[in-house]
N, C-alpha and C positions, 0 to 999 in steps of 0.2 A: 241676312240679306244686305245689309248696312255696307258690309265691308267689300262683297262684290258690285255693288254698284258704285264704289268709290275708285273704280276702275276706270280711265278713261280708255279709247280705244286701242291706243296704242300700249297701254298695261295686259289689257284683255287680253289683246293678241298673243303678245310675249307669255301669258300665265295659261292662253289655250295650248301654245304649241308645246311650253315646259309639261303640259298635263297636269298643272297645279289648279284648274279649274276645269271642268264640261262645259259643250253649248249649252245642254241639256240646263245644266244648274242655273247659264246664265241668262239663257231663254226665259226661265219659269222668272227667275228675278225681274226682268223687266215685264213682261207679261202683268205680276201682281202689284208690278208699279204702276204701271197704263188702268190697271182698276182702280189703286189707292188717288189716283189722278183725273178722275174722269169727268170731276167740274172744273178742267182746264178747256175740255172740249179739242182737244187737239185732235183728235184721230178722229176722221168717219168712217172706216171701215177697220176694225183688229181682224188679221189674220191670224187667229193662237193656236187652231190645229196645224195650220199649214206651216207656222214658226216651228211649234216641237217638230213635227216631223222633217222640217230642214237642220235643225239644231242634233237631232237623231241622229241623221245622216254625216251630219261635219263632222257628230263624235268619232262615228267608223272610221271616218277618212283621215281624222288626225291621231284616231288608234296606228293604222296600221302605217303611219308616217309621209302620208299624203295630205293634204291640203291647198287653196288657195291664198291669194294675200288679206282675204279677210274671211277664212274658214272661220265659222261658228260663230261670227259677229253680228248680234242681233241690232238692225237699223228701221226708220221707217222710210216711208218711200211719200212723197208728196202727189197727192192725189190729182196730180198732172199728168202722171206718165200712166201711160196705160201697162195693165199688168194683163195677164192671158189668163183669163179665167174668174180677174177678183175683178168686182165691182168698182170700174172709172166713172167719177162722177164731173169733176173738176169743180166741183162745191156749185153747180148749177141743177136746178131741178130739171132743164130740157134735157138730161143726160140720166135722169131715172134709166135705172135696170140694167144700164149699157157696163158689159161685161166682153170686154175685147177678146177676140182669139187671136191674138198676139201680143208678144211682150215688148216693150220698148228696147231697142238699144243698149241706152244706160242701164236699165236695169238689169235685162239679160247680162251684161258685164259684172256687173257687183254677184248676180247668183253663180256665174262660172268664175267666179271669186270666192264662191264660199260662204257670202253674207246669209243671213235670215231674215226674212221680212215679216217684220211686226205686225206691217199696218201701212194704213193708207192715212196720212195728215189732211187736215184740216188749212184753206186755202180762204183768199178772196174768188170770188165766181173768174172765172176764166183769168185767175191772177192779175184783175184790175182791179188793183185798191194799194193801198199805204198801209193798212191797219187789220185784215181781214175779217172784217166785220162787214163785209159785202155776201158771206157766205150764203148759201139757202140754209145750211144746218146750223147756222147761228154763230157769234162768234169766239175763236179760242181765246185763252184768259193767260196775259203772262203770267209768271209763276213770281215774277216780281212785284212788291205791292209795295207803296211809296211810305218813307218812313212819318212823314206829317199825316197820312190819312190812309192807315192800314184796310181800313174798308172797302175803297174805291177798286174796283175791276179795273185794269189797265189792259192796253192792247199789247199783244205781241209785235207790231208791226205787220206788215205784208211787203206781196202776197205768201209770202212763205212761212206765214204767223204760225202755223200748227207745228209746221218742220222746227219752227224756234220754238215754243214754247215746249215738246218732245225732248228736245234738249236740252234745253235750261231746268225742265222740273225731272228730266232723271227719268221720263218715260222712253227712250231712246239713247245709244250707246253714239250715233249718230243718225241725220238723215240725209235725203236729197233736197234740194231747192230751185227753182228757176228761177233766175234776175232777167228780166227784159228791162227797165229803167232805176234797180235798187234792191229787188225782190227778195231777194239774199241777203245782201249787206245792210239794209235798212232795219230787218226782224232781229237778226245778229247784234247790231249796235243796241235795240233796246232791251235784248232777254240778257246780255249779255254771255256770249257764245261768238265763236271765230266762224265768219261765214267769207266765204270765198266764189266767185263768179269768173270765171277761165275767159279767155281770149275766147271772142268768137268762132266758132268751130273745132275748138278743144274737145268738146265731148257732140256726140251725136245729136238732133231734133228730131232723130225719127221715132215715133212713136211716143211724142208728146205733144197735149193737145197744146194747137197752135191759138198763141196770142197775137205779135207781132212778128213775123218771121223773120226778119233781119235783124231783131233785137235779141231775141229767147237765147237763155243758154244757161242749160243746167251745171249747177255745182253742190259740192260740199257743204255742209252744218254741220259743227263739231264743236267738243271741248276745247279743245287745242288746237296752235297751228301747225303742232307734227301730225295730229288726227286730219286735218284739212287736208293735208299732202298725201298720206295710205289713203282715203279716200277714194281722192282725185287722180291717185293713180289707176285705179281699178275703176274708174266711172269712164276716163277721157279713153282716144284711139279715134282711125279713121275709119269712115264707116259707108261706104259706096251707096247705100241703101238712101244718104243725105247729102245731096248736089253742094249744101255749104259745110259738109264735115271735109277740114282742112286736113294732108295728108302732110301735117307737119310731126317730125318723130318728136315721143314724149321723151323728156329727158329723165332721169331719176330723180326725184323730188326732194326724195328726203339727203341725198349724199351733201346738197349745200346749208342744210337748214340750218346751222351752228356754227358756219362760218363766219360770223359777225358783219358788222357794216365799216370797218375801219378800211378808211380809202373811199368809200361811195360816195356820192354827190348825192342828196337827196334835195328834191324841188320841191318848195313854197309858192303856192302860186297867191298874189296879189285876191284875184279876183272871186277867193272861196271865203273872203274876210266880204259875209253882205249886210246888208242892210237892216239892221235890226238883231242882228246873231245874239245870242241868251252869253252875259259874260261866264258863264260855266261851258260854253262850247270852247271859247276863245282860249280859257284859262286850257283845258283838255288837252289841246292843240300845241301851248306853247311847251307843259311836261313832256308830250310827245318829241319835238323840236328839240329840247335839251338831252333829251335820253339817247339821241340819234345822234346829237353832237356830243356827247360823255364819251359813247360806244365808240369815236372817233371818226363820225360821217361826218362830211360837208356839206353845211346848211347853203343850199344857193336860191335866192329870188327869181323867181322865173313868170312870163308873163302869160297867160290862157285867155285872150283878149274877146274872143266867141262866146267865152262862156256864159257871158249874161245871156245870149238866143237861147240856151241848150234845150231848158224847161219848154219853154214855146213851141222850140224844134221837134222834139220829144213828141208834145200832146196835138202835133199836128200827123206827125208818122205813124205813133203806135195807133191810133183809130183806125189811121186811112188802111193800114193790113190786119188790123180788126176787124174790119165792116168787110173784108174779103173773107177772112178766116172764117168767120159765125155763119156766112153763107151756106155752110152745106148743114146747118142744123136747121131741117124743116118740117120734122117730124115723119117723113116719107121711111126711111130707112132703120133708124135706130133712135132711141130713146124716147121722150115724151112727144104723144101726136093728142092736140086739140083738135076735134073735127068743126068744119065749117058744111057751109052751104056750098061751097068752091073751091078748087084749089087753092085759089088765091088765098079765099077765107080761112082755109086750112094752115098756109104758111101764116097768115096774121096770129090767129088766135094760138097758135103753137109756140111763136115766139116772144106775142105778146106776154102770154103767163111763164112760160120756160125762163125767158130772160129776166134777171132782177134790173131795178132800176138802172147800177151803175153802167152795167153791159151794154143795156138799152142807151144811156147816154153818149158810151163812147162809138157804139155802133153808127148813131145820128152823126157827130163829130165826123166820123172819119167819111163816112155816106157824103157829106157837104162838102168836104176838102177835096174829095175827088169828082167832083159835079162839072159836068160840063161847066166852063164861062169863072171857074175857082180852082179847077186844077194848078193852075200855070200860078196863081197870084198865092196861092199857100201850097199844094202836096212840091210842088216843083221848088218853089223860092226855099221851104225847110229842107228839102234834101241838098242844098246849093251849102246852106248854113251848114250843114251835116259834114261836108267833105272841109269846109273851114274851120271847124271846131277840131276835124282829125288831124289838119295840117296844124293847127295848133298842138297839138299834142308831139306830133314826128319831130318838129322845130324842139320844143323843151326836152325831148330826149334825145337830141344832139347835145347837151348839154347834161343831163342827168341820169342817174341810175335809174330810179325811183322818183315816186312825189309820195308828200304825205298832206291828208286833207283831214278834218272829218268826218265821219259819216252821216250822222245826220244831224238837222237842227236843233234838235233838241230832245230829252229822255222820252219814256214813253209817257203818253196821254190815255184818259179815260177814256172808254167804251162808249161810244156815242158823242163825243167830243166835238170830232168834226164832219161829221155826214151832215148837217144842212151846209156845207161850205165846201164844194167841192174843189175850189183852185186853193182855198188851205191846205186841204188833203194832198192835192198835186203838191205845192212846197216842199211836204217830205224828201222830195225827191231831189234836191235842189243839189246837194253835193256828190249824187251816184250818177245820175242821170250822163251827166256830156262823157264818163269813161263808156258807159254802154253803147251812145251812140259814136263815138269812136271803136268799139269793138277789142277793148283794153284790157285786161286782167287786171280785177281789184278784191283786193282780204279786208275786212272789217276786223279788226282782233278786240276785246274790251279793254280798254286803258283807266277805268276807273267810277268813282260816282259822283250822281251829280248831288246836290246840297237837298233830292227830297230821297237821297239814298237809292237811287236808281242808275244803270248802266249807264254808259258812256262807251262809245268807241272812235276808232282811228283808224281810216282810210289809208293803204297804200295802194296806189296802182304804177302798173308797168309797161314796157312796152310792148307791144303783140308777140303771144307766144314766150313771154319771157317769165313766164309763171314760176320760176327757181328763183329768181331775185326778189318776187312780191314777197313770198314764203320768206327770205332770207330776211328782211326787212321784218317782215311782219313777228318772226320769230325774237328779233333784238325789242323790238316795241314788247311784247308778251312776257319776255325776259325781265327789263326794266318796271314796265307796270306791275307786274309779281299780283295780277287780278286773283285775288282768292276769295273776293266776297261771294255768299251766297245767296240765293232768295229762300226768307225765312221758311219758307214749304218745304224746305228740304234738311232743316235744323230736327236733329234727331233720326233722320234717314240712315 
């Protein structure tokens, strides 16, 4: 089993179509990985009949010389999108039992692609959290363990902690993720895994439960940033069924990936250097910056002068289409119903227990930012900020190819760490955040470790739709880093 899961996606592919390996074989492999793994907690739902018998069917199909671009490739699927038939929960208990009869978008794409789905991963409750440890089913465990205190449970990050710990511990070939302010690239930076989050309207929202709707936007979890790209090609497309899926044509992902950065201007922005930053972020940053200047990029200084509002901006927007979105969970229709004395009482006590605390916080947030007599003085003043942060960004890429940031502040933190602190928590977000609310394409690749032996990554974002040059970028950084560490859980695999 060892040597088939030392496959990344794009070996897979290349050794299912040669017919030097089955789905079949490589189904059953991750399959009895996802059980050797299961105090990672990453999955709430394994689908293992429904994988063999997809993995069955890709065999036939790449028997008789048919296939898609990711026939037989067993992935999970982040227990956001709704799947037709398998239990969506979105790691909330007001979503007990709820079993869509329809499939998402995205996913429908990856299965008329051929992929196999494992499972459904393990999330923060409606993807609001840093850390996913907001779950109802408790939280997943990276597979990374710090080398000063091998004991301690660490987070995967969020909300897309299950989707990264799936990948980092080898229960997963790839998965899906959603970023609305980091969700992707935050989990990525600390499992150490290439997570990637597309230009807004790159890939479809239909048929994923909604967070923030102007912010959500599913991507790629992978090994690699050539696995980021096969991906996201079978994920992305326009999709009429979603008023914001852009009917921008996808380019071919992989034909630039290797063409290096000699010639590019890559941007530095001043103001991702904050206040207190851990000098192992700092140090990350500047390997990054040399590697990109080696490869024969041009390092250029550029200024993102909004960025201090972004965070503010952020935790003022994502609530306010929060508190809209949660509204239709009232127990009337679908999932958990607490009965009252009233209607009323019925929507209280429904939501009340349905919802965990964080949900319920941001629910209140956005509920107050949109209140008569406070509309105008925060939902309106953050969205003013929103469109100045984006013209920051349009101005620096009149000038740049790319930017290179970090990802996040700092390696991964213990499990419980910072849930009485919930604006620390927000922090995580401090370097992802203003590319989402400009609607930007950004890759997290791993660049290295920090001094307690834990991941590190390195932010590239681009300009809208320009997801070939993040890729390109991101591939030179992957190249130079030469990231081959493991997490010990996987020594002997």
């Amino acid at each position: 089993m060892a040597g088939i899961l030392d496959l990344d996606l794009v070996a897979a592919r290349d050794a299912l179509r040669a017919r030097e390996i089955s789905s079949t074989e490589l189904t059953s492999a991750y399959l009895s990985r996802i059980e050797a793994t299961a105090d990672l907690n990453a999955y709430i739902t394994v689908t293992a009949d429904r994988a063999r018998a997809m993995a069955k069917a890709s065999d036939e199909r790449l028997a008789s010389g048919e296939g898609g671009a990711l026939e037989g490739l067993p992935i999970a699927v982040k227990d956001l999108f709704c799947t037709e038939g398998v239990l969506t929960t979105a790691a909330s208990h007001i979503l007990d039992g709820f079993k869509p009869t329809y499939e998402s978008t995205v996913t429908a794409n990856l299965w008329g692609a051929g992929a196999v789905m494992l499972g459904k991963t393990n999330l923060d409750e409606f993807a609001m959290g840093s850390s996913s440890a907001t779950s109802f089913y408790g939280p997943p465990v990276n597979p990374w363990r710090g080398a000063q205190d091998s004991e301690t449970k660490l987070v995967p990050g969020g909300s897309s902690g299950g989707s990264a710990a799936a990948v980092s511990g080898w229960a997963a070939l790839a998965a899906t993720g959603t970023d609305t302010g980091g969700s992707i690239r935050q989990p990525a930076s600390l499992t150490g895994i290439v997570g990637m989050k597309p230009s807004y309207g790159r890939c479809s929202r239909w048929g994923i439960v909604a967070f923030a709707s102007s912010l959500d936007q599913a991507g790629p979890m992978t090994r690699t940033v050539h696995d980021a790209a096969v991906m996201l090609s079978a994920m992305a497309g326009h999709d009429p069924k979603d008023s914001t899926s852009a009917a921008e044509p996808l380019p071919d992902l992989e034909a630039t990936l290797d063409s290096g950065v000699k010639g590019l201007r890559i941007g530095v922005p001043a103001e991702y250097r904050v206040d207190g930053m851990p000098a192992e972020i700092s140090e990350i940053w500047a390997k990054g910056i040399a590697w990109l200047k080696d490869a024969g990029a041009e390092i250029v200084d550029i200024a993102l002068p909004h960025t201090r509002y972004a965070l503010a901006t952020y935790y003022i927007i994502a609530p306010a289409e929060a508190s809209s979105n949660l509204a239709r969970y009232d127990g009337v229709r679908y999932g958990l119903r607490v009965d009252g004395g009233s209607l009323d009482e019925m929507y209280a006590n429904t939501r009340g227990e349905g919802f965990g605390a964080e949900v319920q916080r941001r629910v209140l947030i956005g509920t107050y930012v949109l209140s008569a007599g406070y509309y105008d003085a925060y939902y309106r003043k953050a969205q003013r900020v929103r469109s100045l942060i984006r013209r920051d960004f349009d101005e620096a890429f009149g000038e740049v190819d790319a930017i290179l940031t970090p990802t996040a502040p700092s390696d991964a933190f213990a499990i419980g760490a910072n849930e009485d602190d919930p604006v620390k928590m927000y922090l995580n977000d401090v370097f992802t955040v203003p590319a989402s609310l400009a609607g930007l394409p950004g890759l997290s690749v791993p660049a290295g470790l920090s001094a307690r032996g834990l991941p590190l990554g390195l932010q590239v974002l681009g300009r809208m739709f320009d997801e070939p040059m993040v890729l390109r970028v991101g591939r030179a950084i992957e190249k130079a880093a030469a990231f081959s560490a493991r997490p010990a859980m996987l020594e002997g695999v």
